[in-house]
N, C-alpha and C positions, 0 to 999 in steps of 0.2 A: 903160478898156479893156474893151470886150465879153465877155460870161462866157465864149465858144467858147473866146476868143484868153488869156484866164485859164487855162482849162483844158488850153491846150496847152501854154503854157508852165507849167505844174506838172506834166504829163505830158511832156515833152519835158526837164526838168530830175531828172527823177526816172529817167526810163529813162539819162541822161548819168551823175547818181552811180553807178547799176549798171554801167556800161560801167567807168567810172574804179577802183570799187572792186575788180569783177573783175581789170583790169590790175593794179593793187597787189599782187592776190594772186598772181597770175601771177609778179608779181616780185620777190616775198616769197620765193616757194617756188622761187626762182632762187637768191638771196641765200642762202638755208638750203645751198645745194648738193647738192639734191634729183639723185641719178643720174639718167643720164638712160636708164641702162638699166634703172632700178627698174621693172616692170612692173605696180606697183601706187600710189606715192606718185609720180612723174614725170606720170602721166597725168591723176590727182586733183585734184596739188595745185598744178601747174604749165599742163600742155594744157586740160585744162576749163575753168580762168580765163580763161586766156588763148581759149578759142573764145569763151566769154562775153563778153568784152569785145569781141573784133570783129563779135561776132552784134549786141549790143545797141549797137555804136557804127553798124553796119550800117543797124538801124532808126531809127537815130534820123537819119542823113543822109536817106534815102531811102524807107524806110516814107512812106504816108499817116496824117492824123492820126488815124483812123479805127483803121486798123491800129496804131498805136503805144499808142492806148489799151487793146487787145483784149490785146496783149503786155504791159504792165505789169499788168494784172489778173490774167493768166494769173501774170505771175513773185510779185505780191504774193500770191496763193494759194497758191502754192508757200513760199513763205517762211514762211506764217501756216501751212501742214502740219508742218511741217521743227522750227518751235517747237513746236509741240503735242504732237508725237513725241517733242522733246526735253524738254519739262514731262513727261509721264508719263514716261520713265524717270527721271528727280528722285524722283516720288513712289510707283510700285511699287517693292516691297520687294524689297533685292538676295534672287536663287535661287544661293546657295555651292554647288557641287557638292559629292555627299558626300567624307565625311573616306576615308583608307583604311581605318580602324574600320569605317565604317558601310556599305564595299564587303566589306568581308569577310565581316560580321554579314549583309548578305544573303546571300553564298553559303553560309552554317552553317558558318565557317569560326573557333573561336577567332582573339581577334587579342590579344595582347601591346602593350598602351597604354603604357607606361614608353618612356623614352628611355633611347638607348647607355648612357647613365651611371650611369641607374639601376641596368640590367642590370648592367655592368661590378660596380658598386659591390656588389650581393648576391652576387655571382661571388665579390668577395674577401672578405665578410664570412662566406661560408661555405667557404672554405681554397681558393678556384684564386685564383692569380695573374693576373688579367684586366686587359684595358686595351682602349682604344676607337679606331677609325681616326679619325683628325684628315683631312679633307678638303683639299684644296692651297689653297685659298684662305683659311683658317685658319691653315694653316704658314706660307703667304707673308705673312699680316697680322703675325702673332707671330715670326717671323725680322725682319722686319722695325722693330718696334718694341722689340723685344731680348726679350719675354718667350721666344721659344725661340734663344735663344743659343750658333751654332755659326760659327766663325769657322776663316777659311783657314790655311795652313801655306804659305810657301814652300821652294823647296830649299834655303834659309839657315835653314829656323827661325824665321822671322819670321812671327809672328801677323798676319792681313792682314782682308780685308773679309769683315763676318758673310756666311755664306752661306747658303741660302734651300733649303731639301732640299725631294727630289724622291720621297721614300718615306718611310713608316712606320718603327716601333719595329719592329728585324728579332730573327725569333726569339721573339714575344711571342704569347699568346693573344688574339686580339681580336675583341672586339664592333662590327660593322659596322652593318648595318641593316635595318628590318622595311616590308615593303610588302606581302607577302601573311600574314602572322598572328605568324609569329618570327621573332626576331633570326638576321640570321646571322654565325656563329663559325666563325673559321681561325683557325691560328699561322701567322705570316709567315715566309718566305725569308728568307735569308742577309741580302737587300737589305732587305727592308720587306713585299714584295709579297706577292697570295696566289699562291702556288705550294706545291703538294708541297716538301717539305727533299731536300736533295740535286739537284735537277737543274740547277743553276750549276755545278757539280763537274766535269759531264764537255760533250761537247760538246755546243752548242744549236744545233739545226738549222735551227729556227722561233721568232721572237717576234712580240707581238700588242703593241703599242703603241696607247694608247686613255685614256678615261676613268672613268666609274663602270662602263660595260661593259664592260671588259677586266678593271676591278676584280674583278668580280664579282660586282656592287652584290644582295642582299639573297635571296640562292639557296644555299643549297650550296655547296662549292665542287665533286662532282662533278657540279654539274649547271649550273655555267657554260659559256657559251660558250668559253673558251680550254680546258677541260676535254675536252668534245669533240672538241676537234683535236688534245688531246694523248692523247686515244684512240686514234689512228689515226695522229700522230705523235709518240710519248713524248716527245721532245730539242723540248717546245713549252713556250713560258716565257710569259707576262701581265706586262706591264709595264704600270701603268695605278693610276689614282689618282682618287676622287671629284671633280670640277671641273676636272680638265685640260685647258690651252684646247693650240693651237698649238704656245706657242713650249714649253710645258714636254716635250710631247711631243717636239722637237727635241734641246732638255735629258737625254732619258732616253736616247734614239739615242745623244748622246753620253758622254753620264756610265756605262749600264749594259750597254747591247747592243752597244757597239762593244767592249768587253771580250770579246765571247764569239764575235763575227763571224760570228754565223746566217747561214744561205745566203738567209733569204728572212724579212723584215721586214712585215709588215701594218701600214701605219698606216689608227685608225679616225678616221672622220670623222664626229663625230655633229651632225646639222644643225638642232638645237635652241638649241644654246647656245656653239658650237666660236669664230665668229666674235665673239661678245659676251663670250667669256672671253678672248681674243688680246687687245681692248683694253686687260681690266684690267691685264692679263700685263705690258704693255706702260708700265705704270705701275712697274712694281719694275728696279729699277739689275739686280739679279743675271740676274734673266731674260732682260732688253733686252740684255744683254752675251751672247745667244746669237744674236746680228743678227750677230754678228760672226766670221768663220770661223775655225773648230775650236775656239772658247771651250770653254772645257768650267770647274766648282768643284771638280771632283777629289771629287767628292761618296762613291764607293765605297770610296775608301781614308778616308774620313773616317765611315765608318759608326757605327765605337765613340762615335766623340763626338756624331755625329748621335743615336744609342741613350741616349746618356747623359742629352742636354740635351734630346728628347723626354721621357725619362720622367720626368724634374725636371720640366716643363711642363705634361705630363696629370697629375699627383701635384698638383700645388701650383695651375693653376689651373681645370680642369677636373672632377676625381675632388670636391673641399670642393663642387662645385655642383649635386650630384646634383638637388636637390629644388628649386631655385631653374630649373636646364633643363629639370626636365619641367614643370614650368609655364610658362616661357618658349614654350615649344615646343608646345604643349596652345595658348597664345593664339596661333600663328602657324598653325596647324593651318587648312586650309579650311576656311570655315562658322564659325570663331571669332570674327569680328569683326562677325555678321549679329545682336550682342543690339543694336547700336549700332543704332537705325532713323538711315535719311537724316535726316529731318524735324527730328531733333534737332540737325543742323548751323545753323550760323548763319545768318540769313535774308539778310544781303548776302553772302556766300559759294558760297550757293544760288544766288541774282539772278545773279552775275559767272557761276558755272558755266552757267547757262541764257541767258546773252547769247553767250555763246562755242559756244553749242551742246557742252558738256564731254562728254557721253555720250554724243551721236548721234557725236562727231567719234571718241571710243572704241570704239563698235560699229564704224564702219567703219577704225578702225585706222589714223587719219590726226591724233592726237592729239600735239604734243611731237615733231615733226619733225626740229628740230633736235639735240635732246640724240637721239633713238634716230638721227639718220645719226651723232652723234660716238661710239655706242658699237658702232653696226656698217652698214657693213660693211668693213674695212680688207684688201681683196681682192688687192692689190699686195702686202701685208708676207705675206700665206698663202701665196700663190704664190712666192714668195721664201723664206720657209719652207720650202717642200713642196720645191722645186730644192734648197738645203742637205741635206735629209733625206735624198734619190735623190743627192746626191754622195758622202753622205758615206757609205751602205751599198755605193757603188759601189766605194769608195775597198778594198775588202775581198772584192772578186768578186760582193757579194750585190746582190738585187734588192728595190725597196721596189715592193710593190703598196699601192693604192686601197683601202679598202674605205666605201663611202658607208652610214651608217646611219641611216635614217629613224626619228623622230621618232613616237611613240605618236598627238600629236594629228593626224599627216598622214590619219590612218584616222578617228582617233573624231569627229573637227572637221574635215572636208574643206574649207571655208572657210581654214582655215588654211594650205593652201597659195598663195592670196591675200594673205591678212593679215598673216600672220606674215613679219618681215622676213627669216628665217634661211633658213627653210622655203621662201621663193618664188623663193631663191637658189642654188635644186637645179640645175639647167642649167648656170649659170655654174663651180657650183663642177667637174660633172663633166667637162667644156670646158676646164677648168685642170689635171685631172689626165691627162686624155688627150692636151691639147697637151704636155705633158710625159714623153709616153711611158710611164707608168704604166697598168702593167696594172690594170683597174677589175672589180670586186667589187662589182656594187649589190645590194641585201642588200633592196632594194625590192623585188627579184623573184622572189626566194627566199621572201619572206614574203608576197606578194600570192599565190604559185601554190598558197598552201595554201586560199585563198576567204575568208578571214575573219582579214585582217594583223592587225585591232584585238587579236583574241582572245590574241594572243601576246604581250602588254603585258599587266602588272595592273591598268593603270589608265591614263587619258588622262595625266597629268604621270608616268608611272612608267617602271622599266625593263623589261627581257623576265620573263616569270615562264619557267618550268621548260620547256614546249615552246618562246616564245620561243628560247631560248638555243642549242637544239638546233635548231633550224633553222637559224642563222646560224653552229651548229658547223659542220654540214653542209653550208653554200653553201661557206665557207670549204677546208674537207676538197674538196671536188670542185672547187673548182681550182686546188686544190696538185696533184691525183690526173691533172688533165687530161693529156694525150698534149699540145697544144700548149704548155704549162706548162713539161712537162718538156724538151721541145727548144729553145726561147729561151734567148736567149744574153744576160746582164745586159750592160745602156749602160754606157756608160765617162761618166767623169764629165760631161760638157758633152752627155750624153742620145743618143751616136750610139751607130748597133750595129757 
């Protein structure tokens, strides 16, 4: 065979496995159930294979030989860059963003390095009675595997299925958590929550339904966001729990605030983590039985025992581990795994990572496909969620608004509205609450109109610091205060006016 007719047929066999393998991938990323309204993993991991494959099946029909060799050269240079890129990131040493220690320590700000427990634990070692917020995802692991043990009552008296609380130890001092320098301490509400004492008592005009931000996560409690609105409208409650996805927030509509029948309901939607918690949610019997209408665990008339079998749980497994968590927690810390060099991984470990392209396919956020679509985005069961919520305030004259809450890295990592699966899913989610008839509250633009949204976060992973909070008091306050606010008339169940 003539070397020409050699070299096309190894050029013409080599631009074919490019075509075939691109189809694979195309098909792959079919297989996975890649959305197809993802506007970042659909177009990636799906559309670009598949252009590839018909581009390079393209030249191989009809190109000259000429031309077909000028294109595989071109795409093996690109292939030999794409490794090369992905060998040096193998071997520069990861850059950990600093710890919140070490954000603070630049601004000259003491910072308080112990964990809750710690604190807690000097609290009672020197005469206060202290205890620490347990996160929902903690209570739901430990309800669940019986370390916190509170089980139902029927109208007979029959002991029925453990049930899975939706609040704190009520009445108790407790130690929260530190992200700009100290801990922050309240005593909880009748229920668990932080509120002022007493104002369950008389009527609640207003509730704020949410997660660490409704909590109150690591401020004050006058200098939380629901603190705000209840400056301006006292009969304003905070229902909200560290890691609360979806369906608990449904849970609490039912279990807390339907007791008190507020005229006007805020649920927060925070678009970091709202979606990838609904999954896990979705994994526990007691919560999934909030899929189902008017469920409710009778959670507020079961509070004593909730109280009881909480503090049996933080006494017995939490409180003995004071010094065993702050170390725990010291190595999960940012920056704490960077003594580890790469280099010291194993050398076929490495090879496998760098055949896969592991890090470049990480940088651009197209890494493990399949497991992050199974853990979000489940956008049918939210939306179904969110229609139960808006029935069931309706079901009592009230009205449930939107309020969308942006995400610290949308500012400090503007890429992230790209890459991040939760984050790039801002449109759709507010698409869902407007076809729904929910009044919308984006808190995006309340905090863009101050010129510098980052500044109002402590940190890229953190929550609002002290102006934070007061800004999103105040979007809040102004449109409860609106003139069009006040004249709307709440939907009737099935969302007409």
């Amino acid at each position: 065979m003539p070397e020409a007719t050699q070299r096309n047929v190894v050029v013409d066999g080599l631009i074919g496995l490019v075509a075939l393998l691109s189809a694979a991938a195309c098909v792959r990323g079919l297989m996975f159930g890649i959305p197809l309204h993802d506007p970042w993993l659909f177009p990636m991991l799906v559309v670009l294979p598949g252009v590839l494959a018909i581009v390079f099946g393209a030249i191989l029909v009809l190109a000259r030989p000429a031309v077909r060799a000028n294109v595989l050269l071109l795409g093996i240079g690109m292939a030999v860059s794409l490794y090369v890129i992905e060998a040096a990131l193998q071997v520069l040493p990861d850059r950990p963003p600093p710890t919140l220690a070490q954000v603070a320590e630049a601004r000259g700000i003491a910072y308080d390095a112990r964990d809750r427990v710690a604190v807690a634990a000097e609290l009672r070692a020197a005469g206060t009675p202290a205890w620490i917020v347990v996160p929902a995802n903690r209570l739901r692991a430990a309800a669940e595997t019986g370390g916190l043990e509170v089980r139902g009552v029927d109208a007979s008296g029959n002991v029925g299925e453990r049930l899975v609380p939706l609040s704190n130890v009520a009445d108790r001092y407790v130690v929260h958590c530190n992200e700009s320098g100290q801990y922050s301490r309240f005593t909880t509400d009748r229920y668990g929550f932080n509120n002022p004492p007493g104002l369950w008592s008389g009527p609640v005009d207003v509730a704020l339904v949410g997660d660490s931000f409704v909590h109150g996560a690591c401020v004050d409690r006058a200098e939380t966001l629901v603190a705000h609105v209840r400056a301006a409208f006292p009969a304003t409650v905070g229902v909200g729990l560290d890691d609360f996805g979806p369906l608990s927030m449904l849970g609490l509509i039912r279990e807390y605030v339907a007791l008190h029948t507020p005229r006007d309901v805020f649920w927060f939607y925070y678009e970091w983590n709202d979606l990838r918690d609904l999954t896990r949610e979705r994994e526990s019997a007691a919560l999934r039985a909030y899929l189902e209408a008017d469920a409710v665990q009778g959670l507020a008339a079961r509070q004593p025992a909730i109280d009881s079998a909480m503090a049996d749980y933080i006494d017995r497994e939490l409180m003995p581990k004071a010094d065993s968590t702050a170390a725990a927690e010291a190595e999960s810390r940012p920056g704490a795994a960077a003594s580890r060099p790469r280099w010291r991984r194993p050398l076929r470990h490495a090879m496998l990572e760098w055949i896969k392209l592991y890090r470049l396919r990480g940088v651009l956020a197209l890494e493990d496909p399949a497991e992050r679509i199974r853990y979000c985005c489940d956008l049918d069961t939210f939306e179904a969620i969110l229609i139960d919520a808006r029935d069931t305030v309706a079901q009592w004259n009230g009205r449930l608004h939107f309020v969308y809450l942006p995400a610290a890295l949308r500012y400090s990592r503007p890429l992230s509205r790209i890459l991040d699966d939760e984050i790039r899913l801002r449109s759709r989610i507010l698409d869902i609450a407007s076809r729904l008839d929910l009044p919308v509250i984006d808190l995006a633009a309340a905090l863009e109109a101050t010129g510098d949204p980052a500044a109002l976060y402590v940190d890229f992973r953190s929550h609002f610091n002290t102006a934070g909070n007061r800004i999103a008091g105040e979007a809040i306050v102004r449109h409860l205060q609106s003139a069009e606010h006040a004249t709307e008339t709440p939907p009737g169940p099935a969302g007409t006016r």
